[in-house]
C-alpha positions, 0 to 999 in steps of 0.5 A: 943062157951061158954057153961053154966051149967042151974040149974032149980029148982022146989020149993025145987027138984033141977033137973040136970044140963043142958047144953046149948051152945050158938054159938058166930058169927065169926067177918067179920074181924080181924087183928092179929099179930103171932109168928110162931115157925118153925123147920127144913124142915117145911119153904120152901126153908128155911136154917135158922131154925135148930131147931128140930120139938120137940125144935119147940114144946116146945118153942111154948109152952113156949112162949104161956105161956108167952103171955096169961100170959101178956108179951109184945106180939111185944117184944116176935115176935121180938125175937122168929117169923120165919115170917117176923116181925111184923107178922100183918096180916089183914084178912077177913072172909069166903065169905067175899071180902077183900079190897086191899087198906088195905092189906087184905088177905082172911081167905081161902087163909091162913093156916087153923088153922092159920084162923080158931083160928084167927077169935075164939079170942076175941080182945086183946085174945092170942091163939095157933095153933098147928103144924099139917102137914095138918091145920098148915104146918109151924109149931106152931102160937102163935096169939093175936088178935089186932082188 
């Protein structure tokens, strides 16, 4: 949602400010590459990720910083993703039926905060979702919407 401060004026008596939200309606699809950065225990059946929860942290953090900033966002999975490479993942929105033949997966059957920034991104947008253990249970996804 964007909110714009609105200024009106009356001959020359300037009145407050007011603020208007105006509410951007989510796309039906998206297809989004992620980086997620895990730590200890946050995998199942995961041995590989040894880095501590606060190393996980500061590292998603890190890397965010250097998407939004323009790095090379594939260059930047390859290196840094817990997921499987190239983390591209299709997915349709709420109510939305997703079409096997293009490998879609349903926004409900993701992690919720996984979804729920995937389908807040403009095309060509980067976003963070932040480790939580009820919204985002596998650690942080950096996500950059592609379509």
């Amino acid at each position: 949602m964007k909110k714009i401060a609105v200024l009106a004026f009356i001959g020359i008596l300037a009145l407050p400010a007011l603020s208007v939200t105006f509410a951007r309606a989510e796309p039906e699809r998206v297809t989004v590459q992620h980086i997620l950065i895990a730590f200890k225990g946050s995998l199942p059946d995961d041995t590989k990720v040894t880095r501590s929860r606060e190393d996980a942290e500061k590292l998603a953090l890190q890397v965010f910083e250097r998407a939004k900033a323009g790095e090379d966002f594939a260059a930047m999975v390859k290196m840094y993703t817990n997921d499987s490479y190239p983390g591209i993942y299709k997915m349709t929105n709420k109510g939305v039926t997703p079409d096997k033949s293009k490998q879609e997966y349903s926004r409900t059957g993701m992690v919720q905060a996984f979804g729920d920034v995937s389908f807040s991104l403009e095309v060509g947008g980067v976003g963070l979702a932040v480790y939580d253990p009820a919204t985002s249970k596998y650690g942080w996804h950096i996500i950059k919407r592609l379509e």
